[in-house]
N, C-alpha and C positions, 0 to 999 in steps of 0.2 A: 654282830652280837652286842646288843647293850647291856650295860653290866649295871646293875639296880642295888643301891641299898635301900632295907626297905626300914624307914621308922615306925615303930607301933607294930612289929613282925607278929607277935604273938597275941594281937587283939582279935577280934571273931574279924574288921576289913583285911587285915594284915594277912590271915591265915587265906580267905578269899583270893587275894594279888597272889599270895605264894602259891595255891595251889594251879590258877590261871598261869604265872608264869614257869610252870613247870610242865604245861603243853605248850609253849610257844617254841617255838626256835629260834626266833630272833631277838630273845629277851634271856637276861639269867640275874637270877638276885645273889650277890657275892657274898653279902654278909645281913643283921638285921639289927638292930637295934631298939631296947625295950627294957623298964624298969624292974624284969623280971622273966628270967629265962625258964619259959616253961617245960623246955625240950620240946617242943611239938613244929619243931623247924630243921629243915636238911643243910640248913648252911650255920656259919658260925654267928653267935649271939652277944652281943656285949648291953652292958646292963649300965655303963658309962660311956657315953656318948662320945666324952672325949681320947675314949682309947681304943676306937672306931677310925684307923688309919686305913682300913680298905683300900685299893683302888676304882673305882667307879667311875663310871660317866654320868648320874642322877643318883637322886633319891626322891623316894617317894612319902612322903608324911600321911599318917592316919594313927593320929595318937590325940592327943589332946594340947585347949589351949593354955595350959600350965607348961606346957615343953616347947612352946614356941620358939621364945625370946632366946633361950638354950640353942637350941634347932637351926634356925637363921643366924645367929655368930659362929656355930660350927660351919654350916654350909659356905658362910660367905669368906673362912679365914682356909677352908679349903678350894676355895673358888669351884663349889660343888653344884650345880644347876639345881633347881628344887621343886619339883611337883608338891606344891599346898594343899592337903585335902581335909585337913582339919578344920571342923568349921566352930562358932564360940568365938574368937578372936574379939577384945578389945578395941576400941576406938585407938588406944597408944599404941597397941599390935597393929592395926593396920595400918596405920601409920610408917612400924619399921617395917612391915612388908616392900611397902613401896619405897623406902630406904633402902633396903637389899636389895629390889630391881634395880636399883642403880650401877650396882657392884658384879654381879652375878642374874641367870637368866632366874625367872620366879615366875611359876606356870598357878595361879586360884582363880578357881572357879565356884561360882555358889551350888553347881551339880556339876560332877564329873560323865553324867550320862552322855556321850553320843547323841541319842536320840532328843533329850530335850532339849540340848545345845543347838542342833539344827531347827529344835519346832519355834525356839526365838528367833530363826532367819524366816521362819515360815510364815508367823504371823504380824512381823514387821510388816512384809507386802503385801499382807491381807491386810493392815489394818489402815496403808494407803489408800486401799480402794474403799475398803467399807466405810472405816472411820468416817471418812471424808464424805463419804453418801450420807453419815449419819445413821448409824449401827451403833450401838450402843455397845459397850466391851466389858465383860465380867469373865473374873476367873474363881474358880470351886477347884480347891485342893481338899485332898481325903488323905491321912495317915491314920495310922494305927495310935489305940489309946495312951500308949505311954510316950508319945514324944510330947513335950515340955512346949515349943515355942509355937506360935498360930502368931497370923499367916505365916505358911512353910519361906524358907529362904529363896527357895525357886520359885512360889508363888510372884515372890516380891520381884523377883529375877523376871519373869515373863511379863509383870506390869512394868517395870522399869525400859523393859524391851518395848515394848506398845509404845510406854509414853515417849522413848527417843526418835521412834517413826514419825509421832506425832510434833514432833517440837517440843515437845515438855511442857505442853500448851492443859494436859489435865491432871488430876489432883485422886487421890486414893482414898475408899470407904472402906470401914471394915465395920461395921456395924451401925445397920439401918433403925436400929429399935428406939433409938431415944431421942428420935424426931420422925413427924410427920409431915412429909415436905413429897413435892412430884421427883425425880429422879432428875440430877445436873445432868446433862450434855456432856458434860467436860468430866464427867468423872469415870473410874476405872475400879469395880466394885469388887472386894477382895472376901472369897467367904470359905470358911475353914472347916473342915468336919472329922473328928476323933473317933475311931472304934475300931475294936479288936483286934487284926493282923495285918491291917493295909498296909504294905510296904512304901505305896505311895503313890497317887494319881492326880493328875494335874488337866482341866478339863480348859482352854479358852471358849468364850461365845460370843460370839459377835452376830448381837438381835437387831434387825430390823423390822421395816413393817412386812407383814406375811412371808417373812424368811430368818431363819435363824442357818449360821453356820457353825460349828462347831470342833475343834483342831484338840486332839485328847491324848494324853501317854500317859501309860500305865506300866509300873513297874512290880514285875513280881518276884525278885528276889535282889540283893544288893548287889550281885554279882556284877552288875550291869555299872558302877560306880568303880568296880576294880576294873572293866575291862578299859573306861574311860580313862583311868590313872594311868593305865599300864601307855596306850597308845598315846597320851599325853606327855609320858616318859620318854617313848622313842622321836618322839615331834621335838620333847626340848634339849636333849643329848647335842654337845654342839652347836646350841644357839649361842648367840651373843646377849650379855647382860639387857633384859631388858624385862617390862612386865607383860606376860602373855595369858590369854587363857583360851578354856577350850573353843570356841570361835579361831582362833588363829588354827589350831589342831585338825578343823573341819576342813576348812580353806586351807593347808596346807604350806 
């Protein structure tokens, strides 16, 4: 049984992981932690981080990045393992992220999905064979109207994936409109689209001449984000200090 404390317990992810970890049986969240106890949790609440002596084997973050720096000196002065799911993070937070993998195991991923995490193994070896033929490689991410950042983080995350199959040999577009020029080779064309409830979908294409292929995940609810954290959790229970993310979780 692994014992979870969960950060950010009472936010609409936190409530997600808690209700997921309350059908599992191999999981239990022992206590939660959150700026504000709304009673709507079966386990005990603390509203100050630091009087959060639980015993655990993880914790799992979905709060925000104002409670990072907090978050990571707690975890690492309890040599507490830490599923990152908060995403916002600073160029100097990132930083003490990978300062804390030093000390303690430290599980961030830019999506905690399962399924997208493996579609980046999937289009790696598609993009050996197409790339290389000369397929040209664009990705179309869709969320819903109220998220703030274009291109999506995974967007970036699946071009970042392409470009590492490739040698890091091409360069990234995200808006064709203010030249007219034929299309580089070498480039990895990033295009974003905003409206009403989309949870979130993520298209790769990979165009050739008289063939298009196309590799697509589509998410419809966030639940799919708690169940990644959760399995992420039991993956890093018991690791040794180090930085991991869901790729290590896939692979095992």
């Amino acid at each position: 049984m692994v014992k979870i404390i969960m950060h950010g317990c009472c936010g609409h992810m936190g409530q997600v992981i808690s209700d997921l970890v309350a059908q599992d049986d191999s999981a239990e969240i022992v206590a939660g932690i959150d700026v504000t106890d709304k009673g709507n949790t079966t386990y005990p609440v603390f509203t100050n981080i630091k009087e959060c002596q639980t015993e655990a084997d993880v914790l799992i973050d979905f709060s925000s990045a104002k409670a990072a720096d907090a978050l990571l000196e707690y975890c690492t002065e309890r040599n507490l393992p830490v599923v990152l799911c908060t995403t916002g993070l600073s160029e100097e937070q990132l930083a003490k992220v990978e300062e804390t993998a030093k000390k303690i195991p430290v599980l961030k991923s830019a999506n905690m999905s399962l399924g997208i995490n493996t579609l980046m193994k999937l289009i790696q070896d598609a993009a050996k064979v197409l790339a290389t033929a000369g397929f040209d490689m664009e990705i179309v991410e869709k969320h819903h109207h109220l998220k703030l950042d274009a291109p999506s983080g995974t967007a970036l995350a699946l071009a970042d994936s392409l470009n590492e199959a490739m040698d890091n040999q091409y360069h990234y577009v995200y808006d064709r409109s203010q030249k007219r020029e034929m299309r580089d080779s070498k480039e990895i064309g990033i295009s974003a689209v905003r409206g009403g409830t989309i949870v979130g979908e993520h298209e790769v294409i990979f165009a050739g001449t008289d063939e298009v292929i196309e590799f697509k995940h589509t998410a419809y609810s966030k639940a799919i984000f708690g169940k990644g954290a959760i399995e992420a959790a039991k993956f890093l229970a018991g690791k040794p200090a180090g930085r991991y993310d869901m790729a290590d979780v896939i692979e095992g």
